[in-house]
C-alpha angles and dihedrals in degrees: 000000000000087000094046087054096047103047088051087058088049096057082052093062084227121120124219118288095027116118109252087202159013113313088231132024110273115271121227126242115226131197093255098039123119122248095240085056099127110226100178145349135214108187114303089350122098124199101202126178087273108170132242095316097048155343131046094334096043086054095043091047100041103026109023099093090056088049089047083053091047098046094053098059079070092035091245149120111292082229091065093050087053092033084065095040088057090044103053080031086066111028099037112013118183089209141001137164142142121303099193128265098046101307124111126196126226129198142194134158117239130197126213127203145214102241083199098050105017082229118145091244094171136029114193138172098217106203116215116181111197126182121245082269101053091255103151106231087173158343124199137167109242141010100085123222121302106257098023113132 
């Protein structure tokens, strides 16, 4: 069963003792709430409501639908998909560095499975860009970090 369990970590990309989430279930924003409303943290991150340009709302209006693609691959939420790219993201990151005014992209691959076959269906280099002060702009599926070979 130990096995079982590691090499599940393994197919994460995350190692023993990171978090594999976010350190509380994902809030909800609301129309009315306010953008500084924190939704989620990883670590010393925090994902708050944010608006068009970043945050929780930029990622559900502009990503959402290639997270929707991801997480069905797994037959789950697209939050939970994003909510393990931030993660490892945060807590094992294959690549970061800094992006320019202030932001600085972070980068980790992720591997979806099957849940039918166990089978590794999908590799992807999820980007996250964060401010100085751990603030998310963004998360998105693909693209990778700039400078990252």
């Amino acid at each position: 069963m130990l096995t079982t369990a590691a090499a599940a970590i393994s197919l994460a990309g995350l190692t023993p003792g990171t978090t594999a989430h976010a350190t509380f279930p994902w809030g909800a924003c609301g129309v009315h709430s306010s953008e500084d409303k924190v939704v989620a943290t990883f670590g010393s991150w925090k994902l708050l409501c944010g608006n068009n340009d970043w945050g929780y709302r930029h990622i559900q209006a502009r990503h959402m639908s290639e997270w929707e693609g991801l997480a069905a691959i797994e037959g789950r939420n697209w939050r939970d998909i994003a909510d393990t790219a931030l993660a490892k993201a945060h807590d094992a990151p294959d690549w970061h560095g800094p992006q320019g005014s202030g932001a600085y992209c972070h980068s980790g691959q992720i591997y979806l499975v099957n849940r039918a076959t166990g089978a590794i269906a999908k590799t992807v280099q999820p980007t996250v860009i964060v401010t100085d002060d751990g603030i998310v702009i963004t998360a998105c599926p693909g693209g990778g970090c700039r400078g990252n070979a």
